[in-house]
C-alpha positions as CSV (number, residue, x, y, z in Angstrom):
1,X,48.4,5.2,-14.8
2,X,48.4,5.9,-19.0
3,X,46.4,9.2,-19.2
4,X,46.2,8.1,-23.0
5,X,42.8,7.4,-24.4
6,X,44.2,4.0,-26.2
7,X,44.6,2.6,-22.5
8,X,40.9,3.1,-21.9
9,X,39.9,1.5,-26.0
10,X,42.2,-1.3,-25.1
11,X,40.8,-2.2,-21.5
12,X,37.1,-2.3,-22.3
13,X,37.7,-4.4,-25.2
14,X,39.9,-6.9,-22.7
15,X,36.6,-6.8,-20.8
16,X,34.3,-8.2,-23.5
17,X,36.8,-10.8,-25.0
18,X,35.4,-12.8,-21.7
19,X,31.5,-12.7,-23.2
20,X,29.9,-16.2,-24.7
21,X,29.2,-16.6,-27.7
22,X,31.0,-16.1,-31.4
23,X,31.1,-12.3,-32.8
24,X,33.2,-9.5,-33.3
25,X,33.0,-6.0,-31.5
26,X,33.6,-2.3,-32.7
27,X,34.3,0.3,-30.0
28,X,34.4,4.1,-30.8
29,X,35.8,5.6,-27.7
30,X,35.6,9.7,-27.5
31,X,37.7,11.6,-24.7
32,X,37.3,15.3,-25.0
33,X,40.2,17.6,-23.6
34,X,39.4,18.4,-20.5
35,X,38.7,22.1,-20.0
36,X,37.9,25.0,-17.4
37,X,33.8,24.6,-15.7
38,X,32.5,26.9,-13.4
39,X,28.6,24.9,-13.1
40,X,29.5,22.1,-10.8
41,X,29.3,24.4,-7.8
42,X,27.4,27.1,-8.8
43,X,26.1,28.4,-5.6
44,X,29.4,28.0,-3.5
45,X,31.5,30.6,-2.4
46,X,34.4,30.3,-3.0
47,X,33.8,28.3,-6.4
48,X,36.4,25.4,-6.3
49,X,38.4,25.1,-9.7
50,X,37.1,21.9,-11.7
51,X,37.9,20.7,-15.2
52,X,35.4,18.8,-17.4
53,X,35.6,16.2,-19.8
54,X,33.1,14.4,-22.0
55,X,33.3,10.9,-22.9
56,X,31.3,9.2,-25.6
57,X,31.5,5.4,-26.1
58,X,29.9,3.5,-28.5
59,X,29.6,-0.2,-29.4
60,X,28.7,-2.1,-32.6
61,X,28.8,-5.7,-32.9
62,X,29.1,-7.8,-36.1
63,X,27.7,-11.4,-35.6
64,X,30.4,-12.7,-38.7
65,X,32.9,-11.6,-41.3
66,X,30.9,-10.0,-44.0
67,X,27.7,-9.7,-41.9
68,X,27.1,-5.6,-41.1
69,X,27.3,-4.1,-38.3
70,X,25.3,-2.9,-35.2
71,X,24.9,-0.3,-32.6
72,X,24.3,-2.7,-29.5
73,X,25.3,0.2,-26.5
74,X,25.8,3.6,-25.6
75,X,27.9,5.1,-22.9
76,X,27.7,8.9,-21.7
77,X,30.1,10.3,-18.9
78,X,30.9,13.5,-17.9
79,X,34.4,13.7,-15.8
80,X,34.9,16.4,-13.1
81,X,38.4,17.1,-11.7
82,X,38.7,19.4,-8.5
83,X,42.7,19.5,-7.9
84,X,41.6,22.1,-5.4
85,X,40.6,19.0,-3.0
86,X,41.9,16.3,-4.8
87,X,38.9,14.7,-5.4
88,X,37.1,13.6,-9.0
89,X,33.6,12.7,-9.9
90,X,32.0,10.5,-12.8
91,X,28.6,11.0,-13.5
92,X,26.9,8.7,-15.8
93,X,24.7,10.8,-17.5
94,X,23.2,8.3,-20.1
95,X,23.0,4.6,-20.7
96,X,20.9,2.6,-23.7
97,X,20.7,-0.1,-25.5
98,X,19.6,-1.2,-29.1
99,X,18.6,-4.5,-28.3
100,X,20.0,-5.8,-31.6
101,X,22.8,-7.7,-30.7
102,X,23.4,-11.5,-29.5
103,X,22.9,-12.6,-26.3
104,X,23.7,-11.8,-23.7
105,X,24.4,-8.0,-24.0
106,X,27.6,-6.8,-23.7
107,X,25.7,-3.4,-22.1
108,X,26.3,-5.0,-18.0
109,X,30.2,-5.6,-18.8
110,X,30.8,-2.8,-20.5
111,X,29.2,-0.1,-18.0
112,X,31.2,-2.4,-15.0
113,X,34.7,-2.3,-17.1
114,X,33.9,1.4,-17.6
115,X,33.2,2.1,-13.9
116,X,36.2,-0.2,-12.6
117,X,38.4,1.8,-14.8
118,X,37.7,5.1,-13.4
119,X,37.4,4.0,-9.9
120,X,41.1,2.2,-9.6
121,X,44.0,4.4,-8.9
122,X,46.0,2.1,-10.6
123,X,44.3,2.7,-14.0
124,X,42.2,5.9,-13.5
125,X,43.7,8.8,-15.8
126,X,44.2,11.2,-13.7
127,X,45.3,12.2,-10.0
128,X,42.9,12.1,-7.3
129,X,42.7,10.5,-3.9
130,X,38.9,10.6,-3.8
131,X,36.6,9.6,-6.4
132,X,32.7,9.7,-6.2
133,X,30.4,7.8,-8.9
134,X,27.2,9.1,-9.4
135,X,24.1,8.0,-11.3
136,X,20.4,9.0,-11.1
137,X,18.6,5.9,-12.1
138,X,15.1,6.7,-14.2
139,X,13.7,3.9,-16.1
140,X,12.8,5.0,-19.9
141,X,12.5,3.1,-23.3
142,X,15.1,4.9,-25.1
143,X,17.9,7.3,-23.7
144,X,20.2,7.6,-26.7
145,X,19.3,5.7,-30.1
146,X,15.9,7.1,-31.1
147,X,13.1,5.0,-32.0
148,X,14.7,2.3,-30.7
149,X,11.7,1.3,-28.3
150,X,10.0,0.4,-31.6
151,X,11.7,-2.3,-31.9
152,X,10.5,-5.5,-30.8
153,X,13.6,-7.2,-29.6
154,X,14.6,-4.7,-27.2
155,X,13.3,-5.2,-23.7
156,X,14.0,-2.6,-21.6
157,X,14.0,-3.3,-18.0
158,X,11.7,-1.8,-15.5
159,X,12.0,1.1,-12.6
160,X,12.5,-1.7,-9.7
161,X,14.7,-4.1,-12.0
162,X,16.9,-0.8,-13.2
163,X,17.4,0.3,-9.2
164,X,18.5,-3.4,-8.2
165,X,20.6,-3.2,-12.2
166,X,22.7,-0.5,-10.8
167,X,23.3,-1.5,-7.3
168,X,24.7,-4.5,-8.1
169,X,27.1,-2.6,-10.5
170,X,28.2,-0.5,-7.9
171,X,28.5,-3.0,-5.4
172,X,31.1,-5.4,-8.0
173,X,32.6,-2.2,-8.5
174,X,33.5,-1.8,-5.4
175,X,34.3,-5.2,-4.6
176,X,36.9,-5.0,-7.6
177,X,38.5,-1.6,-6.3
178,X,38.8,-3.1,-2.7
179,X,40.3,-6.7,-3.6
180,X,43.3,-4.7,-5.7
181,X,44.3,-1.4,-3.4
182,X,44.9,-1.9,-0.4
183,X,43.8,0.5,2.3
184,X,41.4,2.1,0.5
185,X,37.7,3.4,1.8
186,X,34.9,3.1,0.8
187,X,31.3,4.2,0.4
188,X,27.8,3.4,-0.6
189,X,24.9,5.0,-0.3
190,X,21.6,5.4,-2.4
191,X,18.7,6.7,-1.6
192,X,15.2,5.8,-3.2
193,X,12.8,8.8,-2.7
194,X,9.8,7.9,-1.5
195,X,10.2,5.0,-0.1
196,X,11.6,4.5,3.4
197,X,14.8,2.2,4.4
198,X,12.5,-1.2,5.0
199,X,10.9,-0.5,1.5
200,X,13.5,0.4,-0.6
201,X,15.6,-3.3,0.4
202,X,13.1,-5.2,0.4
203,X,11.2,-3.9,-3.1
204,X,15.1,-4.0,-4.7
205,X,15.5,-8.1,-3.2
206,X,12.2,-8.9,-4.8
207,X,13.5,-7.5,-8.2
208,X,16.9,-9.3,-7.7
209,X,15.1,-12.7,-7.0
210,X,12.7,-12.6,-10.1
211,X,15.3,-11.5,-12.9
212,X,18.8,-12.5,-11.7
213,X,21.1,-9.8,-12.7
214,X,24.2,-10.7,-14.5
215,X,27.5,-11.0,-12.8
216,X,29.0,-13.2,-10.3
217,X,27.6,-13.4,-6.5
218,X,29.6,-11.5,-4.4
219,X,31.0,-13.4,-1.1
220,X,31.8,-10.6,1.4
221,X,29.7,-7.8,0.2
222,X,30.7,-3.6,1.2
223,X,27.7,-2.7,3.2
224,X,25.5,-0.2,1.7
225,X,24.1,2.5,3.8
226,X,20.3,4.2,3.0
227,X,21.0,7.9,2.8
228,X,23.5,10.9,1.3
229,X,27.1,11.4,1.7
230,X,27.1,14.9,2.4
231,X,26.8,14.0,6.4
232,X,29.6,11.7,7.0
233,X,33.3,12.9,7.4
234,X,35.4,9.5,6.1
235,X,35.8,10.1,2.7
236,X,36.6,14.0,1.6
237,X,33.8,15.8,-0.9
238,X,34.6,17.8,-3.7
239,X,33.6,21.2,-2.6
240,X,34.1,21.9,1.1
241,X,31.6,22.9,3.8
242,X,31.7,26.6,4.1
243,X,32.4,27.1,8.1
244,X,31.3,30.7,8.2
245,X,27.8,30.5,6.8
246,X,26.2,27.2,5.8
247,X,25.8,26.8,2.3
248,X,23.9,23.8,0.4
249,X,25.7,25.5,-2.8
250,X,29.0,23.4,-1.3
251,X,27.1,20.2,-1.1
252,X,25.3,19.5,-4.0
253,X,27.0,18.9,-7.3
254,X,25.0,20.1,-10.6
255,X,24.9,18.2,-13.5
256,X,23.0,18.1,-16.6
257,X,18.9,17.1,-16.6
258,X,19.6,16.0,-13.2
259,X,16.8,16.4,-10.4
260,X,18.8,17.7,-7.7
261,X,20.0,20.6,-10.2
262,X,16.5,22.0,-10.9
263,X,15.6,21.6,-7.1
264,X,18.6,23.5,-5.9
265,X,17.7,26.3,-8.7
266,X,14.2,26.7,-7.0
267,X,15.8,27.0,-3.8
268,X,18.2,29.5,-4.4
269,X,16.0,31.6,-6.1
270,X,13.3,31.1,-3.2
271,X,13.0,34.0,-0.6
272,X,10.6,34.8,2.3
273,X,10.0,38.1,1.1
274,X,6.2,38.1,-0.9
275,X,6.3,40.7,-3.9
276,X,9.2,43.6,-4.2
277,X,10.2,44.8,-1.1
278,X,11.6,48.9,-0.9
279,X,15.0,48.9,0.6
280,X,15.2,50.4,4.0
281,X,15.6,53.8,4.3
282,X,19.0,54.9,5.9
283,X,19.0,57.1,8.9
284,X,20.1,60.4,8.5
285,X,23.4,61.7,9.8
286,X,23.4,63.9,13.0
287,X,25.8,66.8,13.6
288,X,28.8,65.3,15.4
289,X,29.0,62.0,13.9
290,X,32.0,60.7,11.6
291,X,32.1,59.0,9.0
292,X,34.6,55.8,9.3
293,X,34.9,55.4,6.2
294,X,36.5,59.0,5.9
295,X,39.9,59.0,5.5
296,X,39.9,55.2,4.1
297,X,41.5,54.7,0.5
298,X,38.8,53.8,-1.9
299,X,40.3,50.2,-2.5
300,X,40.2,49.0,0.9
301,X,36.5,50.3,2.0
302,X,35.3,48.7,-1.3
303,X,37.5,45.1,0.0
304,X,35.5,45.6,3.2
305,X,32.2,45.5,1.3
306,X,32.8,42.2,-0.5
307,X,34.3,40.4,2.4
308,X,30.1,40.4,3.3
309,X,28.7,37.8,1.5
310,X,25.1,36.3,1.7
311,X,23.8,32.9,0.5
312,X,21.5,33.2,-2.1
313,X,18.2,32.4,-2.2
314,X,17.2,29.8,1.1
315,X,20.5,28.0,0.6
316,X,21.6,29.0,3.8
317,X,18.6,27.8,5.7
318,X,18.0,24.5,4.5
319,X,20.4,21.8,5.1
320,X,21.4,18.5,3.6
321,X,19.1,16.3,5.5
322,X,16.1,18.8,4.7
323,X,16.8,18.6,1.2
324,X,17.1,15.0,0.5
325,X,13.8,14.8,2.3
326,X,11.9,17.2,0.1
327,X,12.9,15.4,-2.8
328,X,11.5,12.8,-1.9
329,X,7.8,14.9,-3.0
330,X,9.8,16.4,-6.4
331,X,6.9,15.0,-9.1
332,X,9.9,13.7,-11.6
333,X,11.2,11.2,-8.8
334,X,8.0,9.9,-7.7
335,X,5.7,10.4,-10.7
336,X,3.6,6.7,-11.0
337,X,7.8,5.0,-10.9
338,X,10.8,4.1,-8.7
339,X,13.8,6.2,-9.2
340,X,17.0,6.0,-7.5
341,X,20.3,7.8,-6.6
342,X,23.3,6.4,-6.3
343,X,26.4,6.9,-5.3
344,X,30.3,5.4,-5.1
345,X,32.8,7.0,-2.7
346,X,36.8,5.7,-2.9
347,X,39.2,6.9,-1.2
348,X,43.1,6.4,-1.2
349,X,45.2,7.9,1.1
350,X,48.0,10.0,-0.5
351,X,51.3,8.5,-1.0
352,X,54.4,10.6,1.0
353,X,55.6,13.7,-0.2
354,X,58.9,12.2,-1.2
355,X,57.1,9.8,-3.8
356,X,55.5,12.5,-5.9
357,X,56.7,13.7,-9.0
358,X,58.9,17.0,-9.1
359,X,56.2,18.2,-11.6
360,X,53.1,17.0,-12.1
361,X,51.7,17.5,-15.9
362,X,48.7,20.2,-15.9
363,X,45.1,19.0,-15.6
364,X,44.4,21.3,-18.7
365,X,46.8,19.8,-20.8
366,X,45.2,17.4,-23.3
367,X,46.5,13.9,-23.8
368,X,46.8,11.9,-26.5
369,X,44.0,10.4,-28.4
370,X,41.7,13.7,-26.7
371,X,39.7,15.3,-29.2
372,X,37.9,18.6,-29.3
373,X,34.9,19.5,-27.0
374,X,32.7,20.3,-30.1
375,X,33.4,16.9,-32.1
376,X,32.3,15.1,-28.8
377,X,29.2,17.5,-29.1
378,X,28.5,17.2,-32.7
379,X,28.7,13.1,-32.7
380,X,26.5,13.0,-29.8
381,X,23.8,15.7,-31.5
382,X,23.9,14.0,-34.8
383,X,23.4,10.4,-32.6
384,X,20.2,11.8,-31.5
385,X,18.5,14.0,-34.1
386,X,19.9,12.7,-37.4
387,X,19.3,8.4,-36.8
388,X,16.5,6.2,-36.0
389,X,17.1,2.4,-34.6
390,X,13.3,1.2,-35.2
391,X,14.2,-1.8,-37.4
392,X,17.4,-3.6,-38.0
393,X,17.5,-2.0,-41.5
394,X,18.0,1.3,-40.3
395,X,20.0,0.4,-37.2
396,X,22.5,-0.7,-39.9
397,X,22.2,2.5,-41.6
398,X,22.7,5.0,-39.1
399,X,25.6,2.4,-37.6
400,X,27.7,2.7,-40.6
401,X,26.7,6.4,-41.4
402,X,27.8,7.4,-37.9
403,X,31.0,5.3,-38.0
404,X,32.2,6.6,-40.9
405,X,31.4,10.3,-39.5
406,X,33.1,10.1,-36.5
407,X,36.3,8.9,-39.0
408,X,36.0,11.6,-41.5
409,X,35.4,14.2,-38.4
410,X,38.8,13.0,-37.6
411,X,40.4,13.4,-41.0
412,X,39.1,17.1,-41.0
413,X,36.3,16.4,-43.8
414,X,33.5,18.8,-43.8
415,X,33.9,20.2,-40.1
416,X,34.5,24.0,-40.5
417,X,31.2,25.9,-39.7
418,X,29.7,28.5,-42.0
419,X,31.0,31.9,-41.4
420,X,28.3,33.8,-40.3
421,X,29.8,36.9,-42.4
422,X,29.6,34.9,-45.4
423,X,26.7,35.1,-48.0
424,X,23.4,33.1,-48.0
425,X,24.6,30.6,-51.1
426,X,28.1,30.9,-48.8
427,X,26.1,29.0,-45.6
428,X,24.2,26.8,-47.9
429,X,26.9,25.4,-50.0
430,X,28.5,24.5,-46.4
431,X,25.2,23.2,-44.5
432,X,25.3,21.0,-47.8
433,X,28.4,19.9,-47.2
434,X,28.2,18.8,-43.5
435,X,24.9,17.2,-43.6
436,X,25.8,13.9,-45.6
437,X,28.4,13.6,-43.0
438,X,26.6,13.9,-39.8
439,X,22.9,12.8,-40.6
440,X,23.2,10.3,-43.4
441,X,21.6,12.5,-46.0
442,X,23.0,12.4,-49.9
443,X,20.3,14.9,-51.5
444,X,20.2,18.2,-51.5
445,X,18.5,20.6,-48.8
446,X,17.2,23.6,-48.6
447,X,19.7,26.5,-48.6
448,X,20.0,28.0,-44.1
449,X,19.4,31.8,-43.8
450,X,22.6,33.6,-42.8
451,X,21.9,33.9,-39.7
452,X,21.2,29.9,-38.7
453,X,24.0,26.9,-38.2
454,X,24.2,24.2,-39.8
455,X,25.2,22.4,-37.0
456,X,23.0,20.9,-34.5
457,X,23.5,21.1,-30.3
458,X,22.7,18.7,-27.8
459,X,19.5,19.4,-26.2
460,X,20.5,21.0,-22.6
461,X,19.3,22.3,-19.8
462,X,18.8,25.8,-20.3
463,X,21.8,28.2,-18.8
464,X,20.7,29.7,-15.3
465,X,20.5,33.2,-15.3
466,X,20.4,36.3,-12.4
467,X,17.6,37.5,-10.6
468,X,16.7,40.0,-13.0
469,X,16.9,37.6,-15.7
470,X,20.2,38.6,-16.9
471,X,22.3,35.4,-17.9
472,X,25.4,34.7,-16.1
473,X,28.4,36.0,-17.0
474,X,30.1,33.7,-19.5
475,X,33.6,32.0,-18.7
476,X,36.1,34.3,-19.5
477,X,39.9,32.1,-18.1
478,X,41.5,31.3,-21.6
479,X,42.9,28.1,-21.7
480,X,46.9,27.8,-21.8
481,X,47.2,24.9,-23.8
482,X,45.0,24.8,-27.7
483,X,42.9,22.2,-28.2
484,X,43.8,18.8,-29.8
485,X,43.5,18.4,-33.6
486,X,42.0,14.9,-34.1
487,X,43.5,13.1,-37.4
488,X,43.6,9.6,-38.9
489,X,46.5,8.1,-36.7
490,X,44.5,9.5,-33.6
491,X,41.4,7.6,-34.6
492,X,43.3,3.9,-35.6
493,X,45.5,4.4,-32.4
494,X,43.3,5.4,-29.9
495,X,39.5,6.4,-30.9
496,X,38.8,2.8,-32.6
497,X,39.2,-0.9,-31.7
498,X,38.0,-4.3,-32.7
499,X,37.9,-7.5,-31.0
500,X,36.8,-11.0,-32.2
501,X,35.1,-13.3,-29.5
502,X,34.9,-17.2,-29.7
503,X,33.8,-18.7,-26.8
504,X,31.1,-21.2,-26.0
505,X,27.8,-20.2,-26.3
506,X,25.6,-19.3,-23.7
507,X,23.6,-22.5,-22.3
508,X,20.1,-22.7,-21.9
509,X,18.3,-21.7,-19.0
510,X,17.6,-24.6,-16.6
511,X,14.3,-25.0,-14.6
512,X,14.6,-22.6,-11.5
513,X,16.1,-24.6,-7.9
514,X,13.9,-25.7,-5.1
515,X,15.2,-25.5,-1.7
516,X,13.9,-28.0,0.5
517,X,13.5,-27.0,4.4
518,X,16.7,-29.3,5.1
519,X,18.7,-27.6,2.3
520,X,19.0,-29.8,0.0
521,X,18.9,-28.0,-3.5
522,X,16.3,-30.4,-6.7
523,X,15.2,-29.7,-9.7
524,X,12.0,-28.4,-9.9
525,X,9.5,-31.3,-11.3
526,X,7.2,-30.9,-14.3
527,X,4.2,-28.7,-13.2
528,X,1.0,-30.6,-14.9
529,X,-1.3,-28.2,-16.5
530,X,-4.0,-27.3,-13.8
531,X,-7.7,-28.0,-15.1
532,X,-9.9,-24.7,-14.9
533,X,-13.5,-25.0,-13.9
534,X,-16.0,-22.8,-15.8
535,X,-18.6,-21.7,-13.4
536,X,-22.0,-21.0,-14.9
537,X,-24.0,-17.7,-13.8
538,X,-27.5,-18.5,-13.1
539,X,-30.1,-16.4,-13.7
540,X,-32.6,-15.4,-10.9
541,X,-35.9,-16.4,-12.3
542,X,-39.0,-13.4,-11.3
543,X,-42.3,-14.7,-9.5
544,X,-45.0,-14.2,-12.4
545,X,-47.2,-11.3,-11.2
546,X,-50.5,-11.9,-9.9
């Protein structure tokens, strides 16, 4: 297990050296330190400890020395580790294409080295014995290079075709995790709302059988199973059941523009009550009566208060069954298109005590080749406001202005923000200076007021906030450890890679098979054009009127 980032560079690349064809391919991978997050869980109690990372991978491909090169994918992850319960989660948050490069894409072996990675102990980067991959699957034209639908070779595939994409990722995943570790467990589930068991396998077959999906038929196939994870006991989850009160805050995981997040917000913040209810009015005390409190330090009537806690919202009411069945009527998963979730549980037993190390490294402690949080943030903010893939021209454009940003990021050029405390001409002289760097621009702009960044943010869900409107309390933990200062050697060792593929190309697709009844597999015979007959609408003729 190399926790360093050059281990993850260097294993997707091995991946793609197997691809047909003759071409050359650039990898930027970014691994941000990982860092203290309190909005996995929000609504559990207590809220387990989790660290999250962000991962941005992007890959350019060059069809031969001297030709430029081209954004072909796009890889978004977000990493969450719970030491609390040993247990880790990758959620792919974005996937997308270009549609630029040579076939066939390198987008299906990239995503499946990606995955494998993460889900075998034997590689993965940190300590866990359980990890669960997650995905919510929603077909769309463009995810991550904007404008990129424009262009006529991409061909984005449909809801169905996406569904029976992914599944077959996840299932060579797992086949992959289970052929190298032995005696591990493992899960699959997904769930398609709106659509019942029958439905959902046979409408994801159907799209199997009409476009093949890419890969390698797997003999002995894990069994998938139609439904959550939250009501099986095999393989641990992340956040534990509460067994005092039920909580559906310790089930579901929120992540960012995910459906289930924005559903559990409605439910938590749903109550039986209609309007503003008075609180009850407490009885009087009669002559006699004693107070127990009386006589109690402070401190410990006070401990005796907060030991009562109540769920929030109708969290406590409805279960995990109940809420995997009302989304199937949420508008965004059933809105005209097929939408899935799913989902990748492994589990490893633990070694014996006597095999673990005297002291294992800190999960805050950044590795090498980790960069800052923010750069991760301001690559992937200037990726989608500041470029436009609509024709090849510009996909070369923003391709080599965004390469050579991420480089000079990493050699410190032009990343200090304006100080808000400085004057106007102050923050204009340093949006000036940033912007050729990030969005490609060489003329001059428009001085920001004082007040305004320069530097752009990630469209996000919006933070949730308290009952009264309030916004939660920010997180105030310091971290132990400073964050990683990215430089020049981190970005050749560890951040960027090459690779030059020369293998045969890709044949030509053959006439599809016929199966006789007996078995026998032919090739399909020359279908002669079918003659159409016109047919000719005759007119009713009207009697002549007497």
């Amino acid at each position: 297990m190399d926790p360093s980032v050059s281990f993850l560079r260097n294993y997707l690349l091995e991946s793609l050296q197997k691809l047909p064809g003759t071409r050359e391919f650039h990898i930027h991978v970014l691994v941000s330190a990982p860092r203290k997050h309190t909005g996995l869980f929000p609504y559990a109690h207590p809220r387990p400890r989790v660290y999250l990372q962000d991962i941005l991978i992007l890959l350019s491909e060059q069809e031969k020395p001297g030709a430029p090169r081209v954004f072909v994918t796009a890889l978004e992850v977000n990493v969450y580790n719970a030491p609390s319960t040993s247990c880790g989660i990758v959620y792919i948050s974005k996937v997308d294409s270009t549609g630029q490069g040579i076939a066939p894409s390198p987008t299906y072996t990239l995503v499946k080295a990606f995955l494998t990675y993460y889900a075998d102990p034997a590689t993965r980067p940190f300590h866990a014995d359980t990890v669960w991959l997650q995905l919510f699957a929603r077909a769309q034209n463009q995810y991550l290079f904007p404008n990129s639908a424009e262009y006529s070779g991409k061909r984005p595939l449909t809801d169905v075709k996406l569904c029976a994409w992914w599944k077959r990722i996840f299932s060579q995943v797992g086949e992959e995790v289970a052929r190298r570790t032995e005696g591990a467990k493992l899960g699959l589930y997904y769930v398609l709302p709106g659509l019942t068991e029958l439905e959902a396998t046979h409408t994801l077959q159907f799209a199997s059988s009409v476009i093949p999906v890419p890969g390698p038929a797997i003999a002995d196939p894990i069994p998938w199973r139609y439904g959550h994870q939250y009501s099986q006991t095999e393989l641990p989850l992340p956040c534990p059941p509460s067994k005092a009160t039920p909580n559906l805050g310790h089930f579901i995981p929120s992540f960012d523009d995910d459906p289930k997040s924005r559903f559990i917000d409605e439910i938590a913040f749903t109550t039986e009550e209609v309007g503003v209810r008075s609180p009850e009015r407490k009885r009087s005390r009669t002559f006699g009566e004693k107070d127990e409190d009386a006589g109690k330090p402070a401190s410990v009537a006070s401990k005796e208060v907060t030991k009562e806690y109540k769920v929030q919202g109708e969290l406590g009411s409805v279960s995990a069954d109940d809420f995997w069945e009302r989304m199937s009527f949420r508008q965004e998963c059933i809105a005209g298109a097929v939408t899935g979730f799913f989902t990748l549980g492994i589990h490893v037993p633990p070694p014996p005590a006597d095999s673990h190390p005297a002291s294992a490294p800190s999960p805050l402690a950044p590795q090498p080749g980790q960069v800052p949080p923010s750069l991760v943030r301001r690559v992937v903010a200037s990726l989608l406001n500041g470029h436009e893939f609509s024709t090849a021209e510009r996909a070369v454009r923003a391709t080599e202005t965004l390469e050579g940003a991420i480089q000079g990021l990493c050699e410190n050029i032009a990343t200090r923000p304006p100080d808000s405390s400085a004057s106007s001409s102050a923050a204009g002289s340093s949006a000036t200076l940033s912007a050729p760097l990030l969005l490609g621009v060489d003329r001059e702009r428009t001085p920001e007021p004082p007040s305004a960044s320069a530097l752009l943010d990630v469209p996000r869900t919006p933070p949730r906030k308290r009952k009264g409107g309030a916004p939660l309390p920010p997180e105030v933990s310091p971290n132990p450890f400073p964050e990683p200062v990215a430089s020049l050697d981190t970005y050749l060792s560890h951040i960027y890679g090459s690779i030059i593929v020369k293998n045969p190309a890709q044949p030509p697709k053959e006439p599809p098979d016929v199966t006789s009844a007996a078995g026998d597999t032919e090739t399909a015979p020359e279908m002669a054009p079918q003659a159409v007959n016109v047919l000719a609408v005759r007119k009713k003729k009207r009697k002549a009127e007497a």
